[in-house]
PASEBA-1860 file (N, C-alpha, C; in nm, 3 decimals):
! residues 281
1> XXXXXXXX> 2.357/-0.654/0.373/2.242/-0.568/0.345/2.276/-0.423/0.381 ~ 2.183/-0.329/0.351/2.210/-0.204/0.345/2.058/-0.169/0.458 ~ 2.138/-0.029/0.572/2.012/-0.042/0.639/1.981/0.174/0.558 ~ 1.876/0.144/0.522/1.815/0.289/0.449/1.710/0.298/0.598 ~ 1.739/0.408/0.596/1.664/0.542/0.715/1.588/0.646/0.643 ~ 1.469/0.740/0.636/1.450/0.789/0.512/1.303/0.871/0.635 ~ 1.289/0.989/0.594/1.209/1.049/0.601/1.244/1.190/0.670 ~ 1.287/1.211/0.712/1.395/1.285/0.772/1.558/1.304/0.833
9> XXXXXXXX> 1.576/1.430/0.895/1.697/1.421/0.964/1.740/1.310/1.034 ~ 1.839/1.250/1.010/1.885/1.153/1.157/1.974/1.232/1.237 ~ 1.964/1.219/1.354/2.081/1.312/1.465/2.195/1.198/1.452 ~ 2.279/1.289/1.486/2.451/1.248/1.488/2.403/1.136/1.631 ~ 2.353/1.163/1.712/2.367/1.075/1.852/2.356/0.920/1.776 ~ 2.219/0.956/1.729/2.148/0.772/1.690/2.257/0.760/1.565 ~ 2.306/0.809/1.456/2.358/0.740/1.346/2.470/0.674/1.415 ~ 2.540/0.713/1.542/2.663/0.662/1.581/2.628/0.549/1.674
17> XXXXXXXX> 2.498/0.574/1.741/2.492/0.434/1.810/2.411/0.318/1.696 ~ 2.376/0.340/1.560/2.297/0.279/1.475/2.441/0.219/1.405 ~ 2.518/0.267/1.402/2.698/0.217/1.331/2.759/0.133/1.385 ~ 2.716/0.176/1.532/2.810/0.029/1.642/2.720/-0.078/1.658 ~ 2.564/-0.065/1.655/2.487/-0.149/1.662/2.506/-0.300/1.534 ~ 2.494/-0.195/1.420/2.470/-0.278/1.324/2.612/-0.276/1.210 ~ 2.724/-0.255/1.272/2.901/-0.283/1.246/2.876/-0.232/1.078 ~ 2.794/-0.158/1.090/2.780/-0.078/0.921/2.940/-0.031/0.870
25> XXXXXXXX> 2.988/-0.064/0.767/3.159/-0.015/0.702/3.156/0.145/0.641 ~ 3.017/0.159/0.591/3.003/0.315/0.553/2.886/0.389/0.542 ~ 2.881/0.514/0.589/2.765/0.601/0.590/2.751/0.661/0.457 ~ 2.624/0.665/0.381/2.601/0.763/0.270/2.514/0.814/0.257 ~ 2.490/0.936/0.348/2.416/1.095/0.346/2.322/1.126/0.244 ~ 2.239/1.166/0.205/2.190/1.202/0.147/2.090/1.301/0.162 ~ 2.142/1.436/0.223/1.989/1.528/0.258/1.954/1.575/0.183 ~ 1.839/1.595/0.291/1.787/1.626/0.389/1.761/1.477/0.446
33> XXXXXXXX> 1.663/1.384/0.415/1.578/1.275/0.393/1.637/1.163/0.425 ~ 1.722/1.137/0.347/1.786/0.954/0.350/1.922/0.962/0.373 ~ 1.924/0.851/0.490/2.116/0.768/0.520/2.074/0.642/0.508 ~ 2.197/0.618/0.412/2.201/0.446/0.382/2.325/0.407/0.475 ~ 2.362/0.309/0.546/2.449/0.277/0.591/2.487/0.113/0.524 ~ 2.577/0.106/0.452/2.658/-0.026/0.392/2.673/-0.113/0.481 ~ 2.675/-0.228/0.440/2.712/-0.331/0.522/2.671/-0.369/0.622 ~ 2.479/-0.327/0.653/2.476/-0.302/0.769/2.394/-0.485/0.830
41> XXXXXXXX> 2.424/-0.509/0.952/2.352/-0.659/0.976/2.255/-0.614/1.067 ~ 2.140/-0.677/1.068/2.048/-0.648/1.157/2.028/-0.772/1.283 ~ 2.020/-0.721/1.429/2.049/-0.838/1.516/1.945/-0.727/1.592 ~ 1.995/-0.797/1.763/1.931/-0.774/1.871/1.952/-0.601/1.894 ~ 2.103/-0.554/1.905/2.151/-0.447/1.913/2.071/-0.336/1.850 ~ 2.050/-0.358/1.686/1.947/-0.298/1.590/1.821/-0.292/1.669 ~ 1.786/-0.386/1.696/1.626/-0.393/1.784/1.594/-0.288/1.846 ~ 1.724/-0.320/1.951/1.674/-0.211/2.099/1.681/-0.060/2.040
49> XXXXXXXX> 1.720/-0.009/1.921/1.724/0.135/1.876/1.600/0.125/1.771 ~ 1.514/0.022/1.740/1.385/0.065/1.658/1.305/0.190/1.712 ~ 1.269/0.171/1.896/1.196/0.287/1.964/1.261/0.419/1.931 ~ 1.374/0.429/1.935/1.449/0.537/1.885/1.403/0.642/1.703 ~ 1.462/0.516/1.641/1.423/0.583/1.505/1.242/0.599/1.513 ~ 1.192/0.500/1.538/1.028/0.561/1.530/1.017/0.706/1.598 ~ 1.092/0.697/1.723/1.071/0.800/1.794/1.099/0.957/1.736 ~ 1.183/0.954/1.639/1.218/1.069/1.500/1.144/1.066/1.400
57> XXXXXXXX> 1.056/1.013/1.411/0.947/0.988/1.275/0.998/0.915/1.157 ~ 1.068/0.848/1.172/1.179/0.805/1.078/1.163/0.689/0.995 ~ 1.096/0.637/0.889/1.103/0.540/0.831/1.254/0.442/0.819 ~ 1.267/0.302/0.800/1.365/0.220/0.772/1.342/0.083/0.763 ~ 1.433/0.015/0.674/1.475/-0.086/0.563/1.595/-0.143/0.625 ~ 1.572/-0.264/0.589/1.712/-0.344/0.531/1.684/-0.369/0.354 ~ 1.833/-0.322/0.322/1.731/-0.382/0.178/1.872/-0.417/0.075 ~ 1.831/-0.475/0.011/1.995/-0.538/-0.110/2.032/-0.442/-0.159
65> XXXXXXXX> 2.185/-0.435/-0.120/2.262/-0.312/-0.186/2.256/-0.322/-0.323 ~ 2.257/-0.194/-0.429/2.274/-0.175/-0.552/2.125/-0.246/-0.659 ~ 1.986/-0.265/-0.525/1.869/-0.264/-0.656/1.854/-0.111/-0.673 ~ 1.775/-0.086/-0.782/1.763/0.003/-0.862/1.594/0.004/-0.857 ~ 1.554/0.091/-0.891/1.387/0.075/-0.901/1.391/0.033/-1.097 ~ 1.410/0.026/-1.187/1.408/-0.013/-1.296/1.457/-0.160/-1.333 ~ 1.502/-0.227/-1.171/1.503/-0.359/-1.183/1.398/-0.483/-1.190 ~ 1.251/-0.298/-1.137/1.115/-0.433/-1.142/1.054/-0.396/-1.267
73> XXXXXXXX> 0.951/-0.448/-1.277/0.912/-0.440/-1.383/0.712/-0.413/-1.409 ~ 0.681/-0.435/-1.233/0.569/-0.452/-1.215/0.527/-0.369/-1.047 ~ 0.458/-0.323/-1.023/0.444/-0.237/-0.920/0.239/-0.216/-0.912 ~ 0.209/-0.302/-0.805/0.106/-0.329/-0.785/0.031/-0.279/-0.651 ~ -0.068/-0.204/-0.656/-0.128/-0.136/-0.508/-0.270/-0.143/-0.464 ~ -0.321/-0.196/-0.403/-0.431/-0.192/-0.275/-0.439/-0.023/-0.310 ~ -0.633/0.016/-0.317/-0.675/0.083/-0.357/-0.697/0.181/-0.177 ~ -0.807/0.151/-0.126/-0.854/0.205/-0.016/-0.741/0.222/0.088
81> XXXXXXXX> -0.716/0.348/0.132/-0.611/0.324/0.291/-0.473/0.306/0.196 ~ -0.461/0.290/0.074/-0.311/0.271/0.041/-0.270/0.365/-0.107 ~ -0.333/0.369/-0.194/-0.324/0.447/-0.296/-0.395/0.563/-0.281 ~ -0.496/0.562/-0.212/-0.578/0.668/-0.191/-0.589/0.710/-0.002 ~ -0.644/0.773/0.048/-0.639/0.820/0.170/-0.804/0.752/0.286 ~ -0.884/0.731/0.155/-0.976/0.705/0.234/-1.042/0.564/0.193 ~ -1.156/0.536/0.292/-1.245/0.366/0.234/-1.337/0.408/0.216 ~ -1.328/0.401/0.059/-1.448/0.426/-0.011/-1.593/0.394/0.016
89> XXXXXXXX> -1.590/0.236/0.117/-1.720/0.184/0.154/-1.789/0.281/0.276 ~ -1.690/0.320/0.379/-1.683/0.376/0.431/-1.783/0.552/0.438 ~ -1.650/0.591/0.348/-1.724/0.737/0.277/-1.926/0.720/0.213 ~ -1.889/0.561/0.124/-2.126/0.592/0.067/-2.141/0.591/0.213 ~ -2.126/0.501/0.325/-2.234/0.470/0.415/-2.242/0.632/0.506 ~ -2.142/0.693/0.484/-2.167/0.864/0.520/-2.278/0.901/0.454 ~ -2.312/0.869/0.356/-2.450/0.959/0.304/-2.556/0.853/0.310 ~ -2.546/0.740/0.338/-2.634/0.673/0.397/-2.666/0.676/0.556
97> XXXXXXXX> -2.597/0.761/0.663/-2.627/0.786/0.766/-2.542/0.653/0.891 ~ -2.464/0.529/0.795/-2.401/0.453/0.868/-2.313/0.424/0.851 ~ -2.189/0.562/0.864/-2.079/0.514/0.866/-2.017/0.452/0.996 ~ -2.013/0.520/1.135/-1.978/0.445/1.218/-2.017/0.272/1.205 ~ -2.081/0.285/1.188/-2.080/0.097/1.136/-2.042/0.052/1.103 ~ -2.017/0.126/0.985/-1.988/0.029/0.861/-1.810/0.044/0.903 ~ -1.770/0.162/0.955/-1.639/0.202/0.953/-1.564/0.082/1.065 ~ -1.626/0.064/1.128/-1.639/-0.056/1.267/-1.551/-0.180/1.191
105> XXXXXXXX> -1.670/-0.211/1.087/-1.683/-0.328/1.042/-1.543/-0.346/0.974 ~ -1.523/-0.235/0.866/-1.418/-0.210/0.761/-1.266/-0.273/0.862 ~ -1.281/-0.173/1.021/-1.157/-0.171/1.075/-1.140/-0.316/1.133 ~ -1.257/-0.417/1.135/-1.178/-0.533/1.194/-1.191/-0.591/1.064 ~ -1.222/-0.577/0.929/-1.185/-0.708/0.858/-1.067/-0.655/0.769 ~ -0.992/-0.535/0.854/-0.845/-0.482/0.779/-0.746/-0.554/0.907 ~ -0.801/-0.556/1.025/-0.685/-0.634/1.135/-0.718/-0.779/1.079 ~ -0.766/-0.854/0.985/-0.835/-0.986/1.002/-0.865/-1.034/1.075
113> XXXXXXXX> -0.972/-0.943/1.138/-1.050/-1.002/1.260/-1.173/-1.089/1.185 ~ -1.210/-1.033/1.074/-1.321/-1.083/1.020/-1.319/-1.150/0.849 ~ -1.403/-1.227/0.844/-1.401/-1.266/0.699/-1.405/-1.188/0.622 ~ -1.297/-1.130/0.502/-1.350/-1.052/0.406/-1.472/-1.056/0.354 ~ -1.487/-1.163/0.282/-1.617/-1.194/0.214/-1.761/-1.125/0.260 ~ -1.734/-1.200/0.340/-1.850/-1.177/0.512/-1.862/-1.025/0.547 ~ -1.759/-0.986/0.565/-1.798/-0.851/0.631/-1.807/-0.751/0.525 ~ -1.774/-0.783/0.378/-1.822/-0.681/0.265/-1.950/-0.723/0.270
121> XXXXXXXX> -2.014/-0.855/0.236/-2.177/-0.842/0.190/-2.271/-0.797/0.337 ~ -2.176/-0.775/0.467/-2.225/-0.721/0.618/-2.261/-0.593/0.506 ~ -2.145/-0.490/0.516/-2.160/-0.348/0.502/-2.223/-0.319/0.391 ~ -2.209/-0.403/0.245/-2.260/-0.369/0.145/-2.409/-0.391/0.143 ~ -2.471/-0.425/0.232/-2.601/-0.462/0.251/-2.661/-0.334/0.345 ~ -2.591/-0.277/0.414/-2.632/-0.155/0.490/-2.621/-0.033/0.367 ~ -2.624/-0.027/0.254/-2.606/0.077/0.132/-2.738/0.023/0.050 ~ -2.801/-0.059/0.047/-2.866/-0.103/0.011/-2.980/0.044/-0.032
129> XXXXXXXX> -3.074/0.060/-0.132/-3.097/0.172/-0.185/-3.066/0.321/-0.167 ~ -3.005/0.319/-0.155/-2.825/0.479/-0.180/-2.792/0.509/-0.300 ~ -2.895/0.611/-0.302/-2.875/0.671/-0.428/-2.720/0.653/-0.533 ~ -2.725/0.590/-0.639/-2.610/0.590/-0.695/-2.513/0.690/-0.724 ~ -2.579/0.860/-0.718/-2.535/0.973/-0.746/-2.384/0.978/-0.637 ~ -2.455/0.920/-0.532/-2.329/0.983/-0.412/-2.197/0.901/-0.478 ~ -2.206/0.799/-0.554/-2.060/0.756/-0.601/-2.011/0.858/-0.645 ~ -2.074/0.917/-0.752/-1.963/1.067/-0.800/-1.963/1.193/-0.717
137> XXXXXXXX> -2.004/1.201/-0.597/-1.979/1.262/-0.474/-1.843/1.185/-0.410 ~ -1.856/1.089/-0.399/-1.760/1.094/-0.307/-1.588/1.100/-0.379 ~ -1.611/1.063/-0.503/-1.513/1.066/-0.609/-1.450/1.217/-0.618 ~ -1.543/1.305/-0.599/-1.537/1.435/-0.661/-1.483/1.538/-0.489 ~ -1.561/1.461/-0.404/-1.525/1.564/-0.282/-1.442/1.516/-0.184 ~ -1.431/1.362/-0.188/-1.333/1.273/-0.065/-1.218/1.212/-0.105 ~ -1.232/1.174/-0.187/-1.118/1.075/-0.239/-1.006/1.160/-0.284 ~ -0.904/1.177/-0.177/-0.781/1.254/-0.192/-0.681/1.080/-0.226
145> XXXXXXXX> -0.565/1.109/-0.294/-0.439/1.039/-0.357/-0.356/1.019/-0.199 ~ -0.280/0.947/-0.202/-0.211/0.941/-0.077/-0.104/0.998/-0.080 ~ -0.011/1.085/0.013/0.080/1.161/-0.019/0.219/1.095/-0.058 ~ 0.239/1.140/-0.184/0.306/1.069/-0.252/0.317/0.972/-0.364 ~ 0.211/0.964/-0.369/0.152/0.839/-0.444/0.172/0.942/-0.594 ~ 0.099/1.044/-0.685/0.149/1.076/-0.817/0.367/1.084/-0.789 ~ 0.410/1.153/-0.696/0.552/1.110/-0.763/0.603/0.967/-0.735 ~ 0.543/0.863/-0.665/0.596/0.723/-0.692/0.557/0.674/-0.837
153> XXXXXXXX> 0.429/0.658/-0.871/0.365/0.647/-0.952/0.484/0.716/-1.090 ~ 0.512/0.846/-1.101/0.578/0.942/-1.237/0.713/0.853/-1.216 ~ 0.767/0.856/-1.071/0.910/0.781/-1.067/0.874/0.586/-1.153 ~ 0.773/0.563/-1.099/0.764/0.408/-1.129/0.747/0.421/-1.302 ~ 0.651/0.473/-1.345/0.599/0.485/-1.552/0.768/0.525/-1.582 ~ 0.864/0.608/-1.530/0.914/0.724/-1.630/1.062/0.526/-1.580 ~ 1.071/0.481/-1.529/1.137/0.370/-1.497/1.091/0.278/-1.574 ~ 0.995/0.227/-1.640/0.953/0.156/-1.724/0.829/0.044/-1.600
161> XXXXXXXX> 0.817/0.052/-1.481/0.739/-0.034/-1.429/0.561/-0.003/-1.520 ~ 0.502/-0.118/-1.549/0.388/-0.164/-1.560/0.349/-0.127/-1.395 ~ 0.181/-0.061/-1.392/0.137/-0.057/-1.261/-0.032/-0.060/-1.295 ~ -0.047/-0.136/-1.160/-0.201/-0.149/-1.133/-0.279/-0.132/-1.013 ~ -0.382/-0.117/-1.004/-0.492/-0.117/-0.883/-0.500/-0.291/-0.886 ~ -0.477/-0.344/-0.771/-0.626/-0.484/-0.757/-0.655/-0.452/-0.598 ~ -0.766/-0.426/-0.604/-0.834/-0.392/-0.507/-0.979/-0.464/-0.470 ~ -1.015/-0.454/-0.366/-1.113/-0.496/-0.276/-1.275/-0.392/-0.271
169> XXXXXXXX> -1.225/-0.329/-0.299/-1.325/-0.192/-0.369/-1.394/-0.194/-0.451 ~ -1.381/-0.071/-0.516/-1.510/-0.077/-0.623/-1.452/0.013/-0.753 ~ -1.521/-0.064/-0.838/-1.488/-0.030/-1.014/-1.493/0.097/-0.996 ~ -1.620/0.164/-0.968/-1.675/0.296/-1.008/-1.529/0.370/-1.016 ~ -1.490/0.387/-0.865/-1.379/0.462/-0.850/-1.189/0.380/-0.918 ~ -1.199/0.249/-0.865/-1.021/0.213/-0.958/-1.079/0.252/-1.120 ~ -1.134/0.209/-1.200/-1.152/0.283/-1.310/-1.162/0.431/-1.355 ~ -1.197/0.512/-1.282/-1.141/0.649/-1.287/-0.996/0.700/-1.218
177> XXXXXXXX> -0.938/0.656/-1.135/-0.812/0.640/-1.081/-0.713/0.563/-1.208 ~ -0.758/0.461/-1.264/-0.681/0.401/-1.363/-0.673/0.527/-1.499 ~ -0.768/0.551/-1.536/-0.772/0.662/-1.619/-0.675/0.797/-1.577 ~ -0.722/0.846/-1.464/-0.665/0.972/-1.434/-0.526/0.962/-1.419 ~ -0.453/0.886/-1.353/-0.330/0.821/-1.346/-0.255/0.735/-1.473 ~ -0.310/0.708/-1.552/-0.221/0.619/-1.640/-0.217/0.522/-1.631 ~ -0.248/0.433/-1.543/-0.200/0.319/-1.505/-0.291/0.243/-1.598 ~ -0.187/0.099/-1.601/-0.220/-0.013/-1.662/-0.294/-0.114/-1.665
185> XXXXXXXX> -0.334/-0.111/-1.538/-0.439/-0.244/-1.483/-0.526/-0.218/-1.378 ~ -0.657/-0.247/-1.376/-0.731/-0.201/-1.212/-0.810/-0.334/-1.241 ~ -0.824/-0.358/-1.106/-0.918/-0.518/-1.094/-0.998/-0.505/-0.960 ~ -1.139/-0.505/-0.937/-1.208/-0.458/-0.811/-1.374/-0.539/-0.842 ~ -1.413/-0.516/-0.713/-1.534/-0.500/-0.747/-1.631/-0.435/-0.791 ~ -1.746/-0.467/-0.881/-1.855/-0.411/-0.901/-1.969/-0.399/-0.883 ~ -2.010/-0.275/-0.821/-2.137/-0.197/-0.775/-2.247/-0.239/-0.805 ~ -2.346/-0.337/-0.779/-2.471/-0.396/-0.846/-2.570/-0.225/-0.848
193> XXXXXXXX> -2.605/-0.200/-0.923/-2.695/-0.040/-0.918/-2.803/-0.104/-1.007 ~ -2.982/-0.059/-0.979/-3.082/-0.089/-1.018/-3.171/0.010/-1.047 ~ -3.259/0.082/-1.124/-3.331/0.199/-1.055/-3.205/0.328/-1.007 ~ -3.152/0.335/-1.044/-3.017/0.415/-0.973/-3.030/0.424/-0.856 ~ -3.025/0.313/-0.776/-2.955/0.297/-0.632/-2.917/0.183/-0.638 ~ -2.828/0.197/-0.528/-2.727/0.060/-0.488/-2.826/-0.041/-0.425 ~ -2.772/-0.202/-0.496/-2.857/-0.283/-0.422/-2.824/-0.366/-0.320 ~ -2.647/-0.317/-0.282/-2.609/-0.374/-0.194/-2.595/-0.513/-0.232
201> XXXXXXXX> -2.525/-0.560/-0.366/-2.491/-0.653/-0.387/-2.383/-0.611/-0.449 ~ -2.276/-0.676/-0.495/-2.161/-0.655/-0.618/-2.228/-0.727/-0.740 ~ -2.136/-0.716/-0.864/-2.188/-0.798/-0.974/-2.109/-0.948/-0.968 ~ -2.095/-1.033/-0.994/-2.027/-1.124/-1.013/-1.917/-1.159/-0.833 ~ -1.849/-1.231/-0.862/-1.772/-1.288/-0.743/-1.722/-1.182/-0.682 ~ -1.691/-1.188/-0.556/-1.606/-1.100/-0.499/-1.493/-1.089/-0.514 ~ -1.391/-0.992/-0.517/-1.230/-0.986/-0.524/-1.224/-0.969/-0.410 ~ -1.127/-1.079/-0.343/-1.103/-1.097/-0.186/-0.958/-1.121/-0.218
209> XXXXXXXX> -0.916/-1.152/-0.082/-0.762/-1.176/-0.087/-0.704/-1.241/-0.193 ~ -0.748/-1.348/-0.205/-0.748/-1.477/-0.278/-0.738/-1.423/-0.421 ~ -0.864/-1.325/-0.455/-0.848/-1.300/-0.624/-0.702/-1.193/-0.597 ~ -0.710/-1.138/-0.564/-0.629/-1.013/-0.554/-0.474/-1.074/-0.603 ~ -0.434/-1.192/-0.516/-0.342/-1.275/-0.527/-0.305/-1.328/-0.662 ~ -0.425/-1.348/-0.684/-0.433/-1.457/-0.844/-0.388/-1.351/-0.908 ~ -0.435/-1.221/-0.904/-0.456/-1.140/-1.050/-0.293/-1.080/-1.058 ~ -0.267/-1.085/-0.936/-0.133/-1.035/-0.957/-0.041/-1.110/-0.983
217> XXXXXXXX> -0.060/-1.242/-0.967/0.059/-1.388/-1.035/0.009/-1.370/-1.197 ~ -0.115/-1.368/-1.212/-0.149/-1.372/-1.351/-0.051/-1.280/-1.416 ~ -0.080/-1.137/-1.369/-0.028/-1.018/-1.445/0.106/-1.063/-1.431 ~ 0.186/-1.125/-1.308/0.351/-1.126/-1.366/0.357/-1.230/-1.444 ~ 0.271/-1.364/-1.485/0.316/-1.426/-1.558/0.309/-1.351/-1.688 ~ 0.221/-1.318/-1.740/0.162/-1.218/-1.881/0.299/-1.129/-1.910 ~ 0.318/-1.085/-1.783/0.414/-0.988/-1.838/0.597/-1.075/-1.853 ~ 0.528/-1.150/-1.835/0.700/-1.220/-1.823/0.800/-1.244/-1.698
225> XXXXXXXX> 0.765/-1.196/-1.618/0.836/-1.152/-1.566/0.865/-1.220/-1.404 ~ 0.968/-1.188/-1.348/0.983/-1.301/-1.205/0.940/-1.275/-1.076 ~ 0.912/-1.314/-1.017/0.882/-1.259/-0.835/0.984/-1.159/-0.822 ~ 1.095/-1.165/-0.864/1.159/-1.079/-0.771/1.137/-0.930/-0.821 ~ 1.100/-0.950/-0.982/1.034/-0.804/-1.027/0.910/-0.743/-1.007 ~ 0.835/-0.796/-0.913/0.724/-0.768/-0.864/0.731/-0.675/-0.754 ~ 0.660/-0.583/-0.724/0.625/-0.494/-0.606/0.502/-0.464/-0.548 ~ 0.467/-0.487/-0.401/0.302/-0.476/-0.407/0.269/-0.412/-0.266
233> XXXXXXXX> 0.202/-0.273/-0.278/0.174/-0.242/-0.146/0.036/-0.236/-0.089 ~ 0.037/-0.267/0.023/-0.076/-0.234/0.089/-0.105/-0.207/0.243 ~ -0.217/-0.248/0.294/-0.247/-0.170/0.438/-0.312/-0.276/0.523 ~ -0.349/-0.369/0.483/-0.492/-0.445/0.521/-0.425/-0.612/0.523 ~ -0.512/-0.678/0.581/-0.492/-0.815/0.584/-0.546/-0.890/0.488 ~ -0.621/-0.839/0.378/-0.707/-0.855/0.276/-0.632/-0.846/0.180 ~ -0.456/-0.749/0.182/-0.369/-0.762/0.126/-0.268/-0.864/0.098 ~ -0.273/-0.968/0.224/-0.148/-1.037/0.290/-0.112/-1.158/0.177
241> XXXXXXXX> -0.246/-1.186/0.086/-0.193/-1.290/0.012/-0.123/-1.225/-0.136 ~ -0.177/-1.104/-0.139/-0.089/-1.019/-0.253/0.055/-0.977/-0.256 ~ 0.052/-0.943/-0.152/0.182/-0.901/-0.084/0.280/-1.022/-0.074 ~ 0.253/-1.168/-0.060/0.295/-1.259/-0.033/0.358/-1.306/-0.196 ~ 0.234/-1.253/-0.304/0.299/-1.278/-0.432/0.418/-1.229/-0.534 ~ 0.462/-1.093/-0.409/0.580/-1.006/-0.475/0.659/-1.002/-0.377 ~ 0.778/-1.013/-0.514/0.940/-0.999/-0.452/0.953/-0.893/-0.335 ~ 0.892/-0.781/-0.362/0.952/-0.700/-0.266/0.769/-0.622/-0.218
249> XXXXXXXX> 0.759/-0.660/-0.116/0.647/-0.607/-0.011/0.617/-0.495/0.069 ~ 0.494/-0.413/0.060/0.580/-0.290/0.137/0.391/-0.270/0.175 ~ 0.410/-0.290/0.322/0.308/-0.201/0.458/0.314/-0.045/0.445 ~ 0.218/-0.030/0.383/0.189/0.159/0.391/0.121/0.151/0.503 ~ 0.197/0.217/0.637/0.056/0.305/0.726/-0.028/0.173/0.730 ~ 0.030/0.079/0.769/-0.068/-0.060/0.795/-0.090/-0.103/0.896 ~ -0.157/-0.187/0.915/-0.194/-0.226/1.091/-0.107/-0.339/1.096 ~ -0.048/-0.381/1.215/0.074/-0.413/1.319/0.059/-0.537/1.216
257> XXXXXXXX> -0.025/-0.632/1.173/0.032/-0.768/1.178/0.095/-0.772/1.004 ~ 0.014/-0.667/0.935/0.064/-0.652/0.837/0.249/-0.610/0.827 ~ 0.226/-0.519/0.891/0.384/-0.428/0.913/0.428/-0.532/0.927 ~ 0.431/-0.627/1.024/0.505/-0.755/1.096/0.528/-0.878/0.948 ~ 0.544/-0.878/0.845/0.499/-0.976/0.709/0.524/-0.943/0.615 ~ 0.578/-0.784/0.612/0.615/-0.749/0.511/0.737/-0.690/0.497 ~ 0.814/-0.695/0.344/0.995/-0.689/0.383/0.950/-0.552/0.460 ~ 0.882/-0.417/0.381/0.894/-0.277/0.428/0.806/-0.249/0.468
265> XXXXXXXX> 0.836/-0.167/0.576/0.697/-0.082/0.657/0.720/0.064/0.652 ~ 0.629/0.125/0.550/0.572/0.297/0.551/0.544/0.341/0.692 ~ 0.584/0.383/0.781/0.467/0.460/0.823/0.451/0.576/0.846 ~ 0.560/0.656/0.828/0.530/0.799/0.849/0.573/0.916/0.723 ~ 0.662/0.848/0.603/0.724/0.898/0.489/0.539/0.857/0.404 ~ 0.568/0.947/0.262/0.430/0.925/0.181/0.520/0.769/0.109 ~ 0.385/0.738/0.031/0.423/0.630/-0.124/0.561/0.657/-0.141 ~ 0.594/0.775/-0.181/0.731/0.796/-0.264/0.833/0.752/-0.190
273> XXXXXXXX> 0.840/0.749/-0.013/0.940/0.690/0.086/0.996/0.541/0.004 ~ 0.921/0.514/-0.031/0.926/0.381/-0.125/1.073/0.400/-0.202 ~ 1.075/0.565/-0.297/1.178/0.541/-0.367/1.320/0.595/-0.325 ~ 1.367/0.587/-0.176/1.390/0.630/-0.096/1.516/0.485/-0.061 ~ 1.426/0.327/-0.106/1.498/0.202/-0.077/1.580/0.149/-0.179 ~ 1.596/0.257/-0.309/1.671/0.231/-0.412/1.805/0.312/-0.446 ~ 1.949/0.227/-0.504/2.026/0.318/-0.537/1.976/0.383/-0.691 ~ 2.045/0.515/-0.693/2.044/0.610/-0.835/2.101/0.480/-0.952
281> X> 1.966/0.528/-1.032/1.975/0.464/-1.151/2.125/0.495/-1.250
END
């Protein structure tokens, strides 16, 4: 395997004790940003220098020498906390006056402390007549892209990957994200609205782990294509069975048990660190 380092400088101190650690045969530079080191094995030695590289802000991989990002074919992302910067459920209950609550709630059923299911119809029930207007408020004034995310995204289309939203969220917003972006597929929940306010129901079943999972085996069967051409990131434990359905897995900025389950862990490089684990096409 190949161990990729990526987000910044590495100092000469750590690349030389990261060479004897992990009996790497060759260094290949690449600044500012990324060292790949060849041949590299990961053991105990590797371990004790993780505190180290975190300690440089430093993202890193083990990952198969000589993939290419045009070897997948499918590239799939978790909406809230991973494609975008914020939780959308989160942001209405701000103009409903309960976000600390709801934000409470959001943060233990992303550690899976709590039932997805359960703790969406918890929060989605505290929105309960909220004016529908604030959806295109929060679209228009909160919902920033995650850094990085349009050049992974231009790197992934201009490579030929198929890409989608399946998310845990809500239509209103992956359907304008699918639009504005290009992308190919968004799958979420939908906003029950009556009277134009929210009724704090969704329409139809929930997309929970479980669908999220399905939709993304579906989409690689449709498209042809194998696990190992699959890619799927996310943040949440609501992710874990999606993530479980692609070849190659990647923890954005995720909480510990996620990071711990998945081949790659983001946490301090944007989305694009992503293309960072591939050799030049």
């Amino acid at each position: 395997m190949d161990l990729v380092l990526h987000g910044g400088a590495l100092p000469t101190f750590l690349l030389d004790r990261l060479v004897a650690a992990t009996g790497a045969t060759a260094v290949d530079p690449r600044p500012p940003q990324v060292t790949r080191l060849r041949n590299a094995v990961r053991g105990p030695a590797f371990a004790a220098l993780v505190p180290l590289i975190e300690g440089e802000a430093l993202d890193w991989a083990f990952v198969e020498p000589g993939r290419k990002l045009a070897d997948f074919g499918l590239i799939a992302f978790d909406m809230d906390s991973t494609l975008i910067t914020i939780e959308c459920i989160d942001e209405l209950a701000d103009f409903a006056g309960r976000k600390a609550e709801v934000s409470a709630v959001t943060e233990a059923a992303m550690r899976g402390e709590l039932d997805y299911r359960a703790s969406l119809r918890r929060r989605l029930a505290l929105l309960a007549g909220l004016d529908a207007r604030v959806l295109a408020r929060v679209f228009a004034e909160r919902l920033e892209l995650s850094p990085g995310a349009r050049e992974l995204l231009a790197a992934a289309q201009a490579a030929g990957l198929r890409t989608a939203i399946l998310s845990g969220g809500f239509t209103y917003f992956t359907e304008r994200l699918r639009i504005e972006l290009g992308l190919d597929f968004a799958t979420s929940n939908e906003l029950e609205i009556s009277g134009g306010k929210l009724t704090g129901r969704v329409v139809g079943d929930i997309v929970d782990a479980s669908a999220k999972a399905h939709h993304l085996s579906r989409l690689r069967d449709d498209l042809g294509l194998s696990r190992e051409q699959v890619m799927a990131c996310g943040d949440g434990a609501n992710d874990l069975l999606m993530l479980a359905e692609a070849g190659l897995s990647v923890a954005y900025r995720a909480k510990p048990a996620i990071r711990e389950r998945a081949d790659v862990a983001i946490n301090f490089s944007g989305l694009d660190g992503i293309l960072n684990l591939f050799e030049a096409a």
